[in-house]
N, C-alpha and C positions, 0 to 999 in steps of 0.2 A: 564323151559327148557333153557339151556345154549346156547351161538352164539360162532364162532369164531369173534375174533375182531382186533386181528395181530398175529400177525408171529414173532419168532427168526427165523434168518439166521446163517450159517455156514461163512468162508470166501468165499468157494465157491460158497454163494448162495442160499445153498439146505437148505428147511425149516427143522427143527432141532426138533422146537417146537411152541406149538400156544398157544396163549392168549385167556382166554373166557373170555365173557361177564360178571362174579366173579369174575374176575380179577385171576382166577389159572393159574398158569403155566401148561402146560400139554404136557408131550412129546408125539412124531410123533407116536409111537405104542398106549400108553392109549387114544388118541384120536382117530384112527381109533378104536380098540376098544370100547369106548364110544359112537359111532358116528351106531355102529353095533348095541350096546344095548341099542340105543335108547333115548340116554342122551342129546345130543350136538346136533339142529336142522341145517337146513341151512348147513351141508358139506353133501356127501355120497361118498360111499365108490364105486372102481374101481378098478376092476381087470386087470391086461394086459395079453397080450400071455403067459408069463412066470409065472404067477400065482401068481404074486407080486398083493400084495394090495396097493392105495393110495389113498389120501382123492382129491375131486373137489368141487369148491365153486356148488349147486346147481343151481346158478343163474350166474357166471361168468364158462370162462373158465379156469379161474387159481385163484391162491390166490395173483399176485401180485399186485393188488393194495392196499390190505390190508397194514398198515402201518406194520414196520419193529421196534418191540419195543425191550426193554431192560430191 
C-alpha cells in the first residue's frame, strides 16, 4: 500500500499534486480518488459544508510539513 510523502505546490501555495511512496506523481483528484478506494494509506478523505472533498494527513492537521518536491 502506497504513503504520501510530498507535495507539488502552486505559486499560491495550494497542493496541486502529491508524491507517493513509488515515487508516482499523482494529482489532487486521483488521489483523493485512490485514497477512497483504498490504495494510498495514511491520508483520508473530508468533506466540507459545500460538499467539496479534500485529502488530511490522518495523523497531522495538514500536509505542510511534508517536503515540497519537484
Amino acid at each position: 500500500m502506497e504513503t504520501i510523502t510530498g507535495v507539488h505546490r502552486n505559486h499560491f501555495g495550494d497542493i496541486i499534486s502529491f508524491v507517493t511512496s513509488e515515487g508516482r506523481i499523482i494529482s489532487y483528484r486521483k488521489a483523493l480518488a485512490e485514497t477512497e478506494n483504498g490504495f494510498i494509506q495514511g491520508v483520508q478523505s473530508s468533506e466540507d459544508s459545500d460538499g467539496n472533498l479534500s485529502l488530511l494527513p490522518e495523523t497531522d492537521q495538514s500536509f505542510d510539513h511534508y517536503p515540497n518536491l519537484f
